[in-house]
N, C-alpha and C positions, 0 to 999 in steps of 0.2 A: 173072411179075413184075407186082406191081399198080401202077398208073400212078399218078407222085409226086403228079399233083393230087388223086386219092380218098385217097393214105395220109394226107394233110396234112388234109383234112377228116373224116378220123375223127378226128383226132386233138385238131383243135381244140376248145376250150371252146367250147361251146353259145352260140347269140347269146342278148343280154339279153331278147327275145318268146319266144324257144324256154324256157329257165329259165324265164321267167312265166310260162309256161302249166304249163309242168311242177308249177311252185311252186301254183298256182289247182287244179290236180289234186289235188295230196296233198292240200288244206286239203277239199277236195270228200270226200276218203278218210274224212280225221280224223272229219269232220261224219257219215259215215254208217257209220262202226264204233261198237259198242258201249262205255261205258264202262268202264274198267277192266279194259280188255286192252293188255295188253304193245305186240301192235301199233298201239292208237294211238299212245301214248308214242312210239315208233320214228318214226312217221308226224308230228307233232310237233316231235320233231327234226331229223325233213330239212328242214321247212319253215324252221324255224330259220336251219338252215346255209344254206339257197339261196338266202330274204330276206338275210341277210350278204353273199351270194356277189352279189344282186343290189346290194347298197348300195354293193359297194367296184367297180364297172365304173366307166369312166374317163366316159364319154357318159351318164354319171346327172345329172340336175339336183341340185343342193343340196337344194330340196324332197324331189324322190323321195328321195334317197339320206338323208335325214330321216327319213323315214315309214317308208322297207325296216326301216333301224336298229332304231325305234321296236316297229316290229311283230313283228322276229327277237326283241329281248327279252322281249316277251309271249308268245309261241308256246315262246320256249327256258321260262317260267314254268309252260307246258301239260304239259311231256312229265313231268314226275314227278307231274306231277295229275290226267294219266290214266291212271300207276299204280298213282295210291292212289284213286281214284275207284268208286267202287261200280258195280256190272256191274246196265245195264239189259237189261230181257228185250225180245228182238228187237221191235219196232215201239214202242218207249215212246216217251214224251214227246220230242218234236222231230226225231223220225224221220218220212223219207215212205216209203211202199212205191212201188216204180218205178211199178207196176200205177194206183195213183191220179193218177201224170204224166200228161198227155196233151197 
């Protein structure tokens, strides 16, 4: 039997930093897949839902909760435009190869 305090924290929604980071992740994705693949679109739309998901928390400032809104609408504008978006060949314009980070 698993102990009530772990079932209850799996079960819980994600705090609002945990989702942020998650949300800063996919937008990290979206930036380093190629155009005009399916999975950015996908990638796009979570961002979408998870700026959403961060704007409606009760502990949001009217600001943030401004700006999440603002930005879920722009990213929800992404996801069918990186289906119709023309497919760049690996390293093109606004790509970095990891190898050049340092």
């Amino acid at each position: 039997m698993r102990h009530p305090a772990l079932a209850a924290e799996q079960t819980a929604p994600p705090s609002s930093q945990a989702l942020l980071i998650n949300t800063l992740t996919l937008m990290t994705g979206y930036a380093q897949t190629p155009a005009g693949t399916f999975h950015r679109s996908l990638l796009a739309g979570q961002v979408a839902q998870q700026l959403g998901e961060l704007a409606a928390r009760p502990r949001i400032s009217p600001a943030m909760r401004a700006l999440f809104m603002r930005l879920a609408g722009e990213w929800v504008l992404l996801a069918p435009a990186a289906e119709a978006a023309p497919a760049q060949p690996a390293g093109g314009a606004g790509r970095h190869s990891p190898a050049g980070v340092q």
